[in-house]
N, CA, C and O atoms as a Tripos MOL2 file, in Angstrom:
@<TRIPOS>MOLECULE
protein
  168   167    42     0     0
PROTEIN
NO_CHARGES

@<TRIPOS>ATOM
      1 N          10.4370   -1.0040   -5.0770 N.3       1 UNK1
      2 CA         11.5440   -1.3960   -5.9050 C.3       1 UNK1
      3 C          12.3010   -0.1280   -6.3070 C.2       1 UNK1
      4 O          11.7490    0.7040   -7.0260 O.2       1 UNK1
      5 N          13.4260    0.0230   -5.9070 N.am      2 UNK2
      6 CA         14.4080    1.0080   -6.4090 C.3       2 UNK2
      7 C          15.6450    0.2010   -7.6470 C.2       2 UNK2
      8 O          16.3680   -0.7760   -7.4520 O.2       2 UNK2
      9 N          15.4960    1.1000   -8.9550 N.am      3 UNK3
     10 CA         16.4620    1.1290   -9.4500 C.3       3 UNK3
     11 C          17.9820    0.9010   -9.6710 C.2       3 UNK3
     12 O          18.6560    1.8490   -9.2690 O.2       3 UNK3
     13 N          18.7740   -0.2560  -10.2820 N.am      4 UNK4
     14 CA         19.6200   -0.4940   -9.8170 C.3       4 UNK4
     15 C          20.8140    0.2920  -10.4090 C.2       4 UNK4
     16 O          20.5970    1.2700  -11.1250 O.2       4 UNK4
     17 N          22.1140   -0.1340  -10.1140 N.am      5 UNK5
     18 CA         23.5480    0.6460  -10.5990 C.3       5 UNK5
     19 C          22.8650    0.5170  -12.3450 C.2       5 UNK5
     20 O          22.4830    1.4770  -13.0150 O.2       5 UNK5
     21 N          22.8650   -0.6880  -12.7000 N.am      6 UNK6
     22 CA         22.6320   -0.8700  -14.2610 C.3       6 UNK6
     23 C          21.6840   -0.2840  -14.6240 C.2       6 UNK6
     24 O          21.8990    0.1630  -15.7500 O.2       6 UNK6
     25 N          20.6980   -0.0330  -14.2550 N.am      7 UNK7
     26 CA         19.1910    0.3560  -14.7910 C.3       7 UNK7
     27 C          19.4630    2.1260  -15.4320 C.2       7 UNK7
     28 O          20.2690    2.7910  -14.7820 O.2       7 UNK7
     29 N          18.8430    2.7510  -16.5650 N.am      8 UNK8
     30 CA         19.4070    3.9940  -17.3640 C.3       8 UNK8
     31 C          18.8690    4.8980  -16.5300 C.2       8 UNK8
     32 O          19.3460    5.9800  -16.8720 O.2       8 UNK8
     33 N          17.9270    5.0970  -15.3600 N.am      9 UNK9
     34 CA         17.6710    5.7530  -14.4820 C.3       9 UNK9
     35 C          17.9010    5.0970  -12.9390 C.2       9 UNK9
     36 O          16.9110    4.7980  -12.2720 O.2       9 UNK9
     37 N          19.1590    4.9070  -12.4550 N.am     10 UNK10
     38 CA         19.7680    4.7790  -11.2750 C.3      10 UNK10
     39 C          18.8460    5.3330   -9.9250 C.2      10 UNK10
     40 O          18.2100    6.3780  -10.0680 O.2      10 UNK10
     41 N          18.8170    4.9090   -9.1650 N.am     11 UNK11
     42 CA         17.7750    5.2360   -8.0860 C.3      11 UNK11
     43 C          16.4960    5.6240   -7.7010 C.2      11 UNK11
     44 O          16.0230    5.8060   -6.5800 O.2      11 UNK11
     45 N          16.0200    5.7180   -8.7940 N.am     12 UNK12
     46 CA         14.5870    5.5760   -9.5620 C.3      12 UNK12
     47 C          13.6930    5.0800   -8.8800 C.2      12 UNK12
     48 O          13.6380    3.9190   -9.2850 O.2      12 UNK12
     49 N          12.6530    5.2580   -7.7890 N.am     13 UNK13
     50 CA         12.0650    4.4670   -7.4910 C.3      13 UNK13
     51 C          10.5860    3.9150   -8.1840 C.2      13 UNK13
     52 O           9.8610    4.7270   -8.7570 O.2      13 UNK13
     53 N          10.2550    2.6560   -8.0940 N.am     14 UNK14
     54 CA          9.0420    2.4890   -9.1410 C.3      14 UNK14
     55 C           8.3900    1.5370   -8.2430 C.2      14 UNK14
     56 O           8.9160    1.0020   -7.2670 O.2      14 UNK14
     57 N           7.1350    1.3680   -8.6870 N.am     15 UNK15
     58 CA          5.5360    0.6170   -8.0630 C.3      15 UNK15
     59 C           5.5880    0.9740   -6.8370 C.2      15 UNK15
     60 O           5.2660    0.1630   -5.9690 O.2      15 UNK15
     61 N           6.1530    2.7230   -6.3860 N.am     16 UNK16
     62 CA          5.1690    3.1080   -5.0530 C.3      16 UNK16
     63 C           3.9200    3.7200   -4.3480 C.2      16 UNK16
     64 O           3.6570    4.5510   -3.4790 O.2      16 UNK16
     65 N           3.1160    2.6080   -5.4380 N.am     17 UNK17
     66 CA          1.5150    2.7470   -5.4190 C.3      17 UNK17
     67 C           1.2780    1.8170   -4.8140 C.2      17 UNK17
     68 O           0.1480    1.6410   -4.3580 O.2      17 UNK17
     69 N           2.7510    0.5310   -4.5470 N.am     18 UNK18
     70 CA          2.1690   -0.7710   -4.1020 C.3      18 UNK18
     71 C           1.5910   -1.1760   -2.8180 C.2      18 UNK18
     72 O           0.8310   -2.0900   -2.4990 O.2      18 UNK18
     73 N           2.3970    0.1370   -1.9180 N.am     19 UNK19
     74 CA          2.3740    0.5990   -0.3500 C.3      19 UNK19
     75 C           0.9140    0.7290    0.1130 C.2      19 UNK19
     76 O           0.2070    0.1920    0.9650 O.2      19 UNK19
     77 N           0.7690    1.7370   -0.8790 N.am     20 UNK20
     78 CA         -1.0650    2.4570   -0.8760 C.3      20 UNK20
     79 C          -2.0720    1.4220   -0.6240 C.2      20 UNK20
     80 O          -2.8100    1.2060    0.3370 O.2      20 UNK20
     81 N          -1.8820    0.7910   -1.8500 N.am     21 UNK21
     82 CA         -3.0230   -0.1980   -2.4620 C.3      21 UNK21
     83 C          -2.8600   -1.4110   -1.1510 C.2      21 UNK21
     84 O          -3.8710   -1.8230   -0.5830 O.2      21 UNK21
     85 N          -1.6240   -1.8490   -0.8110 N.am     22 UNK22
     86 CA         -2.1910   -2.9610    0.2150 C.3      22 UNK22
     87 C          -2.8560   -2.5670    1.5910 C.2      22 UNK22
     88 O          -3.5440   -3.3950    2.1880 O.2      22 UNK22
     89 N          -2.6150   -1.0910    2.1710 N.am     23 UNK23
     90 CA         -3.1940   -0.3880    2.6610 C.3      23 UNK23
     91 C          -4.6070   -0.3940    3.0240 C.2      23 UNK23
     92 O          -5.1590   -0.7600    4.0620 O.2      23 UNK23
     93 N          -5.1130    0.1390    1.8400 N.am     24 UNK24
     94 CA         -6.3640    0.1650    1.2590 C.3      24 UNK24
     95 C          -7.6370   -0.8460    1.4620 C.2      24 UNK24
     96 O          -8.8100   -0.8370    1.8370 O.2      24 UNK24
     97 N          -6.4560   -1.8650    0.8810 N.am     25 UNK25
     98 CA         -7.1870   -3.1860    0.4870 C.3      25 UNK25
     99 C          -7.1110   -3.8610    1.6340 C.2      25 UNK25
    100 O          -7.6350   -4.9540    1.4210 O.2      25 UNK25
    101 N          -6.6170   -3.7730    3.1010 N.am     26 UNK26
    102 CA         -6.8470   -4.3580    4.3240 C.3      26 UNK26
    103 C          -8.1710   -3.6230    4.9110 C.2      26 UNK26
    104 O          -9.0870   -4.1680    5.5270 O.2      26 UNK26
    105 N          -8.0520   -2.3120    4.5840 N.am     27 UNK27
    106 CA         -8.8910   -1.5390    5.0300 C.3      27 UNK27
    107 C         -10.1080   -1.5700    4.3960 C.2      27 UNK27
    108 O         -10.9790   -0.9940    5.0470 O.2      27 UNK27
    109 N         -10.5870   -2.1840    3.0330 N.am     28 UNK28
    110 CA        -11.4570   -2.6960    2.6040 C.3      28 UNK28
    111 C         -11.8310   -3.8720    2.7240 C.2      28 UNK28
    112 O         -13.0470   -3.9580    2.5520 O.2      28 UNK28
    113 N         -11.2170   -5.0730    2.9960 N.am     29 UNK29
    114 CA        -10.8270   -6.1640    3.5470 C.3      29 UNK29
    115 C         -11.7370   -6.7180    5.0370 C.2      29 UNK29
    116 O         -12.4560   -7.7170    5.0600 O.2      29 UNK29
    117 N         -11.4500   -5.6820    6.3440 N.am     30 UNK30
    118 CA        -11.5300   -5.6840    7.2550 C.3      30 UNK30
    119 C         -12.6380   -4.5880    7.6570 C.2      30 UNK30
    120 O         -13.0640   -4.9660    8.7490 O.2      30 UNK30
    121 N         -13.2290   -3.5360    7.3230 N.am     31 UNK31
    122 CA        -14.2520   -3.1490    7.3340 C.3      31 UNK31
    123 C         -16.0110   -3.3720    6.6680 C.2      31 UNK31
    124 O         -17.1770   -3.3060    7.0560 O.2      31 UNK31
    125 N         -15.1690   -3.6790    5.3710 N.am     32 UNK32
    126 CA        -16.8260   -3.7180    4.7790 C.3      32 UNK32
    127 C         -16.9300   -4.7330    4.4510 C.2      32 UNK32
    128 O         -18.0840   -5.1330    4.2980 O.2      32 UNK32
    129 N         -15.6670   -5.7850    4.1410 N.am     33 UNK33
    130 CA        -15.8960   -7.7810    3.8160 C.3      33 UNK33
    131 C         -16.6070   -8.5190    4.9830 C.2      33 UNK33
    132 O         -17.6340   -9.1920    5.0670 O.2      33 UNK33
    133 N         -15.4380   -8.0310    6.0290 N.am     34 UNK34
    134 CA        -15.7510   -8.7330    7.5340 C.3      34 UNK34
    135 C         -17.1090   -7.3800    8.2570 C.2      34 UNK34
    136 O         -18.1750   -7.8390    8.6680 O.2      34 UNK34
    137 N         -16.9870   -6.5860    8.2870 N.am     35 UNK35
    138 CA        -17.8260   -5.7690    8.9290 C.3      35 UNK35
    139 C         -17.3390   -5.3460   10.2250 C.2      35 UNK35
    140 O         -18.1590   -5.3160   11.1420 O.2      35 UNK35
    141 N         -15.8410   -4.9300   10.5090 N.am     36 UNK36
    142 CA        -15.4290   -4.2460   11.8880 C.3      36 UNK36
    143 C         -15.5030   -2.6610   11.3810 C.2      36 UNK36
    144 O         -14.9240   -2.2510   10.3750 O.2      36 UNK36
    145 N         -16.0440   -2.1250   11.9660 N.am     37 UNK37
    146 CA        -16.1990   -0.8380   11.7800 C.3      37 UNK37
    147 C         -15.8160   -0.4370   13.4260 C.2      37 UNK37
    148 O         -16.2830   -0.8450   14.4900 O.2      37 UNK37
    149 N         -14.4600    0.8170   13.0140 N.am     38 UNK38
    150 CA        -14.0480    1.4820   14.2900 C.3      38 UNK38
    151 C         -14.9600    2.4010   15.1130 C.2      38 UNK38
    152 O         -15.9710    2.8570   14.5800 O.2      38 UNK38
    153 N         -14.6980    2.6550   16.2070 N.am     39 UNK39
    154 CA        -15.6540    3.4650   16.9780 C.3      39 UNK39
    155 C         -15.1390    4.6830   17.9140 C.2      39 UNK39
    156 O         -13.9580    4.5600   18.2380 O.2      39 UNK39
    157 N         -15.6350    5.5520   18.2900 N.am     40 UNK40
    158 CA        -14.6470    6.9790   18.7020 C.3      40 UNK40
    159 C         -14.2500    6.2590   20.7800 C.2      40 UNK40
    160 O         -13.4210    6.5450   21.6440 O.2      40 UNK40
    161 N         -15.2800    5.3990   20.6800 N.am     41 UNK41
    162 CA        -13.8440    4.9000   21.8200 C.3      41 UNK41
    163 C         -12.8850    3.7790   21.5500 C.2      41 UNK41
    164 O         -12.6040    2.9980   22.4600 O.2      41 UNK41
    165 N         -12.4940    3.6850   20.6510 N.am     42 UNK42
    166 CA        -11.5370    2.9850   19.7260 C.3      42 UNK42
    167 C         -12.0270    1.3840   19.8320 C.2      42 UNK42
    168 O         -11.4420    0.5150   19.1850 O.2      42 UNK42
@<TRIPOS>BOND
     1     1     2 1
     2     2     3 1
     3     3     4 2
     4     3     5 am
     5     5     6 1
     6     6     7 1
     7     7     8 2
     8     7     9 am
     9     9    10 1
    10    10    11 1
    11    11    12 2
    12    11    13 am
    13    13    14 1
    14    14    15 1
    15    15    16 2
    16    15    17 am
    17    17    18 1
    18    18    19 1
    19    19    20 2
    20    19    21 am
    21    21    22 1
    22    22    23 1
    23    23    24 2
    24    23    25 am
    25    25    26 1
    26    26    27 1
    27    27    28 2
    28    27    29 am
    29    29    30 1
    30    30    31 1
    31    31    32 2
    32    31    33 am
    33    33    34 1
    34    34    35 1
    35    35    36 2
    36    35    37 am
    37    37    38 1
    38    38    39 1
    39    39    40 2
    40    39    41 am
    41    41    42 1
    42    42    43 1
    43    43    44 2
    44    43    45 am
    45    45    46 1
    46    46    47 1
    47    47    48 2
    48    47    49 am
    49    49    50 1
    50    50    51 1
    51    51    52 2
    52    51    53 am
    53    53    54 1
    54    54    55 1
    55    55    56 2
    56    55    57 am
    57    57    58 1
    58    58    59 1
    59    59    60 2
    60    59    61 am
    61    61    62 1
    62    62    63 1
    63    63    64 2
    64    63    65 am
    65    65    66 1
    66    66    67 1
    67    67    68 2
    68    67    69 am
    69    69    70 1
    70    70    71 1
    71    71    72 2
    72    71    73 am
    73    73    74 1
    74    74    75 1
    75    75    76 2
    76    75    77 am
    77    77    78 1
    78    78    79 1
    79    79    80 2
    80    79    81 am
    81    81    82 1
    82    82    83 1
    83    83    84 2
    84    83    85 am
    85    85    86 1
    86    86    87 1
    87    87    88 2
    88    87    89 am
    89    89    90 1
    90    90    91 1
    91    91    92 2
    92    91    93 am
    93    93    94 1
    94    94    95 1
    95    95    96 2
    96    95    97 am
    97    97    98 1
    98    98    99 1
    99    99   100 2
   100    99   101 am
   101   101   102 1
   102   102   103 1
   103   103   104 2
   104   103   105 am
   105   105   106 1
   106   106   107 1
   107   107   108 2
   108   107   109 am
   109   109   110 1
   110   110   111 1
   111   111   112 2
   112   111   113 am
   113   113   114 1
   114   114   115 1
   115   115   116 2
   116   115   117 am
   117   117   118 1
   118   118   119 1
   119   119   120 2
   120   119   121 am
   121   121   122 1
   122   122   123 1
   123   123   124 2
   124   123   125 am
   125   125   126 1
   126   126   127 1
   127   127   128 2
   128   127   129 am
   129   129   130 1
   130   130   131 1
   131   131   132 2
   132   131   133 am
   133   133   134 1
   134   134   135 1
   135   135   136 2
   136   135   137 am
   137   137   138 1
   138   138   139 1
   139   139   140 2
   140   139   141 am
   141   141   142 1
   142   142   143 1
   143   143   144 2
   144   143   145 am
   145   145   146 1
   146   146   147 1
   147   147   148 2
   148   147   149 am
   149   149   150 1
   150   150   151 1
   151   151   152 2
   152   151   153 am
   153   153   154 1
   154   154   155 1
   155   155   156 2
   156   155   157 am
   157   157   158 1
   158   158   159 1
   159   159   160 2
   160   159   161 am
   161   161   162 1
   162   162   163 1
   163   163   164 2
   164   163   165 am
   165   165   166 1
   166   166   167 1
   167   167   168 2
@<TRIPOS>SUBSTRUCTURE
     1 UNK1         2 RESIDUE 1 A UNK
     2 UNK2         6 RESIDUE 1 A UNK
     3 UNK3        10 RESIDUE 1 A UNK
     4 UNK4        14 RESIDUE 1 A UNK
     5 UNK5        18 RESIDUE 1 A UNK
     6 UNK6        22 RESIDUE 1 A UNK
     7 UNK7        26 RESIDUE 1 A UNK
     8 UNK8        30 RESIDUE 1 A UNK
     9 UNK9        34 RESIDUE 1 A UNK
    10 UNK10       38 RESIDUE 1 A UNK
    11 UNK11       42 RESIDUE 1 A UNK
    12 UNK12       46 RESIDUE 1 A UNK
    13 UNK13       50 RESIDUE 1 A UNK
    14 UNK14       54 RESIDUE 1 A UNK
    15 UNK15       58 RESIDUE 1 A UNK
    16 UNK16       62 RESIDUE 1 A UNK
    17 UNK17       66 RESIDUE 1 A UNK
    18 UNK18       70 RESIDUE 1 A UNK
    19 UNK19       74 RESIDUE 1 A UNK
    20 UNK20       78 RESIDUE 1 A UNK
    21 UNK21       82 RESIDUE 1 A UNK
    22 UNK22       86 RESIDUE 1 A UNK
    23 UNK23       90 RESIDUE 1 A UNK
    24 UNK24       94 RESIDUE 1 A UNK
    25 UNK25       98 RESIDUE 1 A UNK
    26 UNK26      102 RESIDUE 1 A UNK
    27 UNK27      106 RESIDUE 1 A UNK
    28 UNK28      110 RESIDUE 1 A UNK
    29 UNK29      114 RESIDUE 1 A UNK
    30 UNK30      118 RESIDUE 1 A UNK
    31 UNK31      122 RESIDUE 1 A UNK
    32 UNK32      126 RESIDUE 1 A UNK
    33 UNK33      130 RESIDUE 1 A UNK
    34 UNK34      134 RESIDUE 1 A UNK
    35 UNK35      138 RESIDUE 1 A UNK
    36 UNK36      142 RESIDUE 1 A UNK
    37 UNK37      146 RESIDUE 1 A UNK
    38 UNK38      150 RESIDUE 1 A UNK
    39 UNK39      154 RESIDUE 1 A UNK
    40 UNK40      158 RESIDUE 1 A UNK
    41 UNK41      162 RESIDUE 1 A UNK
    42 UNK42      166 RESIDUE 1 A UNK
């Protein structure tokens, strides 16, 4: 979410932790919920 014309800090960007965290949370999700664990021949 970026900041709009009205907002008292204009271009401001805010909740870009949100990127991270869904990230994360697939990657916690899909490794240790389900149990796929990657391997060095992919």
């Amino acid at each position: 979410m970026v900041a709009g014309r009205d907002a008292a800090t204009f271009g401001e960007a805010k909740n870009s932790w949100l990127t991270g965290t869904a990230a994360w949370t697939f990657v916690d999700v899909s490794q240790y919920i389900l149990g796929i664990q990657p391997t060095l021949a992919g």
